[in-house]
Residue frames as a rotation matrix with the C-alpha (Angstrom) as fourth column:
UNK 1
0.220 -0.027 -0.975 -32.50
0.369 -0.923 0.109 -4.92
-0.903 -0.384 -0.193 21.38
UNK 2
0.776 0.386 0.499 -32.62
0.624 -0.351 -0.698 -2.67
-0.094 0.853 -0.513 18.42
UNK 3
-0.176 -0.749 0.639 -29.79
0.908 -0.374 -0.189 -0.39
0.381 0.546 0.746 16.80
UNK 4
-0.159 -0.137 0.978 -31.64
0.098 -0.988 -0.122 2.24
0.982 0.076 0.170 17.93
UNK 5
0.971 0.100 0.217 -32.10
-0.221 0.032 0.975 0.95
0.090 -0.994 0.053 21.68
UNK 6
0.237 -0.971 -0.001 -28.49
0.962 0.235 -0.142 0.36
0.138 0.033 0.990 21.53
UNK 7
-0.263 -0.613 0.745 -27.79
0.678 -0.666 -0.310 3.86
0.686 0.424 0.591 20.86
UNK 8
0.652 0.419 0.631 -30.30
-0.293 -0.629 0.720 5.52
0.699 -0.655 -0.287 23.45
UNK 9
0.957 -0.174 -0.230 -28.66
0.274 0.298 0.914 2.98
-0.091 -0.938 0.333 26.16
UNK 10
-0.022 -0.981 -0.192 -24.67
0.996 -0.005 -0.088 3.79
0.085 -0.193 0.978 25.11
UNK 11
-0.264 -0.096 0.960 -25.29
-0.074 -0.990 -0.119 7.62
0.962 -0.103 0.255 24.85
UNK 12
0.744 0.428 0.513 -26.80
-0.298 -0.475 0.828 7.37
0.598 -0.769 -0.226 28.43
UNK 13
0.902 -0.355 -0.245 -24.06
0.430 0.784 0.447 5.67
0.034 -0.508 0.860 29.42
UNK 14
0.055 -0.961 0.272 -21.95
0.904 -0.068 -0.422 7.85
0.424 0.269 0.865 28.13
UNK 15
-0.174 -0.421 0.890 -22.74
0.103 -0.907 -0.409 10.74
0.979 0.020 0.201 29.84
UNK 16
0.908 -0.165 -0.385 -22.13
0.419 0.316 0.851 9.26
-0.019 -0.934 0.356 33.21
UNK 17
0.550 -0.772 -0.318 -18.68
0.820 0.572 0.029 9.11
0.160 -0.277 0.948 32.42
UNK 18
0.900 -0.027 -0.434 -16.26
0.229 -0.820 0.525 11.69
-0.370 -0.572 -0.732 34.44
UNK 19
0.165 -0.985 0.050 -12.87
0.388 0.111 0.915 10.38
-0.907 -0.132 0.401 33.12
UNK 20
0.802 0.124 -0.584 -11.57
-0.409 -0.599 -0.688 12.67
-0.435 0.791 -0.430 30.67
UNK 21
-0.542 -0.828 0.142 -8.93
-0.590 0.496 0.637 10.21
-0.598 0.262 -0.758 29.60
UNK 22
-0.226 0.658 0.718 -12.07
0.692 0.627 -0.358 7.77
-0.686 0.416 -0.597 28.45
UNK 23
0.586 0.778 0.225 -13.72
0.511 -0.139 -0.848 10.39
-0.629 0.612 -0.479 26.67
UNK 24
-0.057 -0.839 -0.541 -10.39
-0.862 -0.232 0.451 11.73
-0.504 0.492 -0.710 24.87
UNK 25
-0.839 -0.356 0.411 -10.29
0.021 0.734 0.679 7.81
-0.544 0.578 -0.609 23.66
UNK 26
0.089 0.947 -0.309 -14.03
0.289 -0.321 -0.902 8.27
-0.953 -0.009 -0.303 22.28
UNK 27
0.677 -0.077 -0.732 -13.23
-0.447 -0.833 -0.326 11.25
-0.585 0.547 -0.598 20.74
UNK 28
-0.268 -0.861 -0.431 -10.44
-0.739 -0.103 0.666 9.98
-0.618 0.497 -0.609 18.93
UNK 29
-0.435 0.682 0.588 -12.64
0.260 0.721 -0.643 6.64
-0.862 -0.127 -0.491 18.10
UNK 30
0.517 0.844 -0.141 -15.19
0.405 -0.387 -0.828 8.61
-0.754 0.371 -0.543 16.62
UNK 31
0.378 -0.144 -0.915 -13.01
-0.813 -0.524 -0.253 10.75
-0.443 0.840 -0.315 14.35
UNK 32
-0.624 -0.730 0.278 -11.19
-0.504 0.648 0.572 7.74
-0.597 0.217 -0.772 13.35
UNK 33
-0.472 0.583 0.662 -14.38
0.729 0.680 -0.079 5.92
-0.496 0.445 -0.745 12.37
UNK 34
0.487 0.863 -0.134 -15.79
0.395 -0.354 -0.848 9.26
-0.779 0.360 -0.513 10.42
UNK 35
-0.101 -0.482 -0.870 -12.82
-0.526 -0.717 0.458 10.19
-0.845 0.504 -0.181 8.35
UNK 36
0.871 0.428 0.240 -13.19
0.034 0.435 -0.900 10.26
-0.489 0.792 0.365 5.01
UNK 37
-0.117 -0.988 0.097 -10.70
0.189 0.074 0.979 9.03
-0.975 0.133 0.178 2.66
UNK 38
0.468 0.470 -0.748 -10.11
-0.729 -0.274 -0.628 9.90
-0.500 0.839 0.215 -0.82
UNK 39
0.935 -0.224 0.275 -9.21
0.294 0.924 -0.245 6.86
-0.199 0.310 0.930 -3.55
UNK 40
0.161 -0.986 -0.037 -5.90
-0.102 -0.054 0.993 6.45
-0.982 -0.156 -0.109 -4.20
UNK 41
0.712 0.550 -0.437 -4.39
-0.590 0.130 -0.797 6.65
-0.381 0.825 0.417 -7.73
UNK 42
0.898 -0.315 -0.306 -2.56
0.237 0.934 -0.266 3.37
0.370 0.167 0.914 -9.85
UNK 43
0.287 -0.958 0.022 0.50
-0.267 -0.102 -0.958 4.79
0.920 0.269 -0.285 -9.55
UNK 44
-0.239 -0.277 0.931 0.48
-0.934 -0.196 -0.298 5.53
0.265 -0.941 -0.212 -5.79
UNK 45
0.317 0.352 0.881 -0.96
-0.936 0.265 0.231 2.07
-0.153 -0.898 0.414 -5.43
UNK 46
0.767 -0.603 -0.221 1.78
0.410 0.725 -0.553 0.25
0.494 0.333 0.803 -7.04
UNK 47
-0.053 -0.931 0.362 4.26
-0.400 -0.312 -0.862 2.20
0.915 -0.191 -0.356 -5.01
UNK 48
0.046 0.140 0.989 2.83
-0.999 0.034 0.042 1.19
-0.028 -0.990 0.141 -1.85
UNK 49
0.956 0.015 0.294 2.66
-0.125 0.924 0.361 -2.60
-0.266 -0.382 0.885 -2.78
UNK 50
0.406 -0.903 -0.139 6.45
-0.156 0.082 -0.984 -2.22
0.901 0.421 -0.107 -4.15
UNK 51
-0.426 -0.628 0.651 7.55
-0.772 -0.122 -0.624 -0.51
0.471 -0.768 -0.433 -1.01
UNK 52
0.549 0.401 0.734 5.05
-0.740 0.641 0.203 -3.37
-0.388 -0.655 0.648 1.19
UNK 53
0.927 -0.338 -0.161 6.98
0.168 0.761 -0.627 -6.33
0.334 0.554 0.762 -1.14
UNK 54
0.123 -0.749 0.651 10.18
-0.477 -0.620 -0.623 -4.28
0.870 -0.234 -0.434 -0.40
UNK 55
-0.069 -0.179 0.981 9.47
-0.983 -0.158 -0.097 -4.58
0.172 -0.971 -0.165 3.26
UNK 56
0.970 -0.002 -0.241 8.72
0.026 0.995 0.093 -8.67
0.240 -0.097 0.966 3.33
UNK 57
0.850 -0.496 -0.176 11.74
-0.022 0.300 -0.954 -9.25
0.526 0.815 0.244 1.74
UNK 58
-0.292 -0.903 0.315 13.83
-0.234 -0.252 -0.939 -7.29
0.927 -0.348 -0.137 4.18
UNK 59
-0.710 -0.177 -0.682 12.54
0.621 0.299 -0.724 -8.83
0.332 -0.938 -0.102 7.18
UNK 60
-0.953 0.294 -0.068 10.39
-0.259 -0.912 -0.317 -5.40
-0.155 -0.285 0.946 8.18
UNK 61
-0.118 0.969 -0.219 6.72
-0.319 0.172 0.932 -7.18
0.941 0.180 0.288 9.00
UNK 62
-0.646 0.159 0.747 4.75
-0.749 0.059 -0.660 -8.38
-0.149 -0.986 0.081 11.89
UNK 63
-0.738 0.582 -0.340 2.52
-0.064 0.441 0.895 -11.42
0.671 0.683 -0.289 11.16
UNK 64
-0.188 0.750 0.634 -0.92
-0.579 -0.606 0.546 -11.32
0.794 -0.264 0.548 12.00
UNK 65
0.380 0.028 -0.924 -0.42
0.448 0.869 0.211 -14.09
0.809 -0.494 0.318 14.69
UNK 66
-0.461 -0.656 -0.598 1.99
0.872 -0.213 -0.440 -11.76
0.161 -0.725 0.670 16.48
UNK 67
-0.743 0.483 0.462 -0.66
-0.374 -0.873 0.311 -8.70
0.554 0.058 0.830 16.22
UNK 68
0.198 0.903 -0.381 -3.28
-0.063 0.399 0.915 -11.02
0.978 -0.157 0.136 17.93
UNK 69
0.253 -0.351 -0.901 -1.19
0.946 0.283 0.155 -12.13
0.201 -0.892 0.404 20.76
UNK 70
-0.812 -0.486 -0.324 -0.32
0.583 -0.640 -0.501 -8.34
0.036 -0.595 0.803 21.71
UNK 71
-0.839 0.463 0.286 -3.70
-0.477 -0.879 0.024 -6.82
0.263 -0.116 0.958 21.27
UNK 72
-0.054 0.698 -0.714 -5.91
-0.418 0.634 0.651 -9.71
0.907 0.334 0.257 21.51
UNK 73
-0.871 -0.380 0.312 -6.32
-0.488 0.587 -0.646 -11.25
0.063 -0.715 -0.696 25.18
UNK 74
-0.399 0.747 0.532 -9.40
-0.107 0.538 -0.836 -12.82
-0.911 -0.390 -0.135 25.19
UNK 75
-0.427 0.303 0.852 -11.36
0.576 0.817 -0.002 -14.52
-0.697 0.490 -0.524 21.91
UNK 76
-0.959 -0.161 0.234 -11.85
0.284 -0.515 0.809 -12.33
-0.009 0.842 0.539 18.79
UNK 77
-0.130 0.992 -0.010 -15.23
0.991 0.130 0.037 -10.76
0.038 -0.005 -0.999 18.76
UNK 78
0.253 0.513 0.820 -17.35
0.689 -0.691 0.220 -7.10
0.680 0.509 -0.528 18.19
UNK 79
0.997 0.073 0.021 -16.90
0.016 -0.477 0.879 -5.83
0.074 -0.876 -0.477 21.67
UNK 80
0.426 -0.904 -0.041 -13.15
0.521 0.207 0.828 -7.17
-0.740 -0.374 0.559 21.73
UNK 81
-0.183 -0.412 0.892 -12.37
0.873 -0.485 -0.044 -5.06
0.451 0.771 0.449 18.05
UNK 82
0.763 0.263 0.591 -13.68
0.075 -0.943 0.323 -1.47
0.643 -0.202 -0.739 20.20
UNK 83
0.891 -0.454 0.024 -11.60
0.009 0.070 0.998 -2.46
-0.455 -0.888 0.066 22.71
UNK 84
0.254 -0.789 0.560 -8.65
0.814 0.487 0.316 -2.93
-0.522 0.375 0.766 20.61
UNK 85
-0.199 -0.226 0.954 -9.13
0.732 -0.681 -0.008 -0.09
0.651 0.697 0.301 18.60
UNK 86
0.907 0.261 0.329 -9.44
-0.017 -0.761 0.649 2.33
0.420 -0.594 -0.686 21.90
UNK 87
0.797 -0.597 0.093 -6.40
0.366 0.599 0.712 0.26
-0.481 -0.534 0.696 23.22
UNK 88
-0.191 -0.811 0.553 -4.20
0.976 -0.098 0.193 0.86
-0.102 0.577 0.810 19.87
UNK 89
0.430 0.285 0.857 -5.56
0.695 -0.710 -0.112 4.59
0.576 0.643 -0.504 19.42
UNK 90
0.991 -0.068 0.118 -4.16
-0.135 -0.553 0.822 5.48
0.009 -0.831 -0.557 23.36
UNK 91
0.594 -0.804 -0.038 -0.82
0.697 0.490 0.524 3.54
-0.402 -0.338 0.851 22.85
């Protein structure tokens, strides 16, 4: 199936859907995956790894083992990252 049979078959799919809770998570989805960001500059991105070093140190992290096991229930994969990222955008 093509990219663009992909797209014909999720847009029809998508305007089955009745729950405005789903399409709120969409919507949020979508803006999430279209903002644009602008570049950061050296300075700001030596403060941010200070303050990230900062946070190690003191204990103030999550490792990515313990991010897997709370958002992750079933084997790592394209379909299971949308899910995840609808999952963490509602929470």
């Amino acid at each position: 199936m093509t990219l663009e049979d992909r797209k014909i078959r999720f847009i029809q799919q998508f305007l089955k859907i009745e729950n405005e809770v789903v399409i709120r998570q969409f919507e949020k989805l979508l803006s999430a995956e279209t903002t644009e960001f602008s570049p950061m500059t050296i300075e700001e991105l030596h403060r941010r790894i200070n303050q990230a070093s900062a946070d190690i140190a003191a204990g103030n992290h999550v490792s990515s083992e313990e991010l897997l096991d709370k958002y992750v229930s079933e084997p790592f994969n394209e379909e299971t990252t949308l899910q995840t990222k609808i999952t963490c955008s509602t929470s």
